[in-house]
C-alpha positions, 0 to 999 in steps of 0.5 A, a space after each residue: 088367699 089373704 089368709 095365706 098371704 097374711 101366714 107366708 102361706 102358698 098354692 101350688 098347683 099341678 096338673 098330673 095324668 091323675 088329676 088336678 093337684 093342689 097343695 096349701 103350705 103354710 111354713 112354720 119358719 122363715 127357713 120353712 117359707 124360703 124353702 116353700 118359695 124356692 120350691 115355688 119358683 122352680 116350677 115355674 122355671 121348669 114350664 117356662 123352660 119347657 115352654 120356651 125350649 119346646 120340651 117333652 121332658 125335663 126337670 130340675 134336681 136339687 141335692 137333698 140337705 139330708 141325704 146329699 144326693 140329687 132328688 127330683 124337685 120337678 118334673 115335667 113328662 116325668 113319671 110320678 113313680 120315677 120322681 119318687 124314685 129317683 135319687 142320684 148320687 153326687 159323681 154318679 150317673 149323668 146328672 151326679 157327674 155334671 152336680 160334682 164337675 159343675 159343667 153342662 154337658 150337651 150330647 147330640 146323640 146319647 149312643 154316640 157319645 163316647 162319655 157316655 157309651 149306652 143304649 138309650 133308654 126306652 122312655 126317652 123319645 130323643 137321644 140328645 139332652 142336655 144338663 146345666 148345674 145350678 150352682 148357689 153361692 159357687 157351690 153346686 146345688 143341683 141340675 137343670 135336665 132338658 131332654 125330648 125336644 118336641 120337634 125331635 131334633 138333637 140340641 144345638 150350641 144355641 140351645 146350650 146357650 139359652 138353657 145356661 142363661 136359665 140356670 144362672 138366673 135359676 141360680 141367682 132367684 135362689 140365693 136370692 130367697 135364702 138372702 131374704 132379698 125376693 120378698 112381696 112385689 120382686 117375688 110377685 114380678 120374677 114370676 110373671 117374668 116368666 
């Protein structure tokens, strides 16, 4: 541990139906390590998030810097398959749609709701979710995707309300690392806030 802490260095760890995983990175830049943190941290927003939302299902998009459109940073009741596959143009499908218009939307019931008019798909438990953009410096630079509530209730205003609250501090943590301003005991304390 102190040889990654002297280098900027991380753990990360994941428990997948394949096992145990853990990562050791070691940045080569300052721009390397603010990326890594970052990384770093929306993980443990997404299980903070599920947790405090009683979640099956979620997972935070971010828009690749090389491609441009939404890939999949974390996932929780994700397939690895589809976090590997999925990448989502901006404007296009449900979290392309709320990235470009920088709006949440919440539906209670996917086959009822006229903005969006489709079947649900098989491998979601519930019909209703919810997707918050995360926006950095008031530009749109990802989505937060909360679906299959647990209790296997629709969302609510209330959950709407709190998911925002996470994605602005989602989106404040991060302008904070690119600013260099979350370093040492401010980063250690905003994750055991969680």
């Amino acid at each position: 541990r102190k040889i990654l802490e002297m280098h900027n260095g991380m753990i990360t760890a994941s428990n997948t139906s394949r096992g145990f995983h853990m990562r050791f990175t070691f940045p080569k830049n300052d721009s390397e390590y603010r990326i890594a943190k970052i990384n770093e941290l929306l993980g443990h927003y997404l299980s903070f998030t599920a947790e405090a939302m009683d979640l099956g299902r979620c997972s935070i998009m971010m828009i690749d810097d090389i491609s441009g459109n939404l890939t999949i940073r974390h996932a929780i009741g994700v397939s690895d398959e589809i976090i590997r596959k999925t990448e989502t143009r901006i404007g296009e499908r449900i979290s392309g749609k709320v990235v470009h218009e920088t709006r949440p939307l919440l539906i209670e019931d996917i086959e009822k709701a006229p903005e969006i008019a489709r079947k649900n798909l098989p491998q979601y438990n519930t019909r209703s979710f919810l997707c918050l953009p995360i926006t950095v410096n008031g530009k749109a630079a990802g989505v937060l995707n909360l679906s299959d509530k647990l209790s296997g209730k629709s969302f609510t205003g209330t959950d709407l309300h709190l998911a925002s609250a996470i994605a602005r501090r989602i989106s404040q943590t991060i302008e904070k690392v690119r600013k260099n301003d979350l370093r040492g005991e401010d980063y250690t304390s905003t994750i055991k806030s969680m």
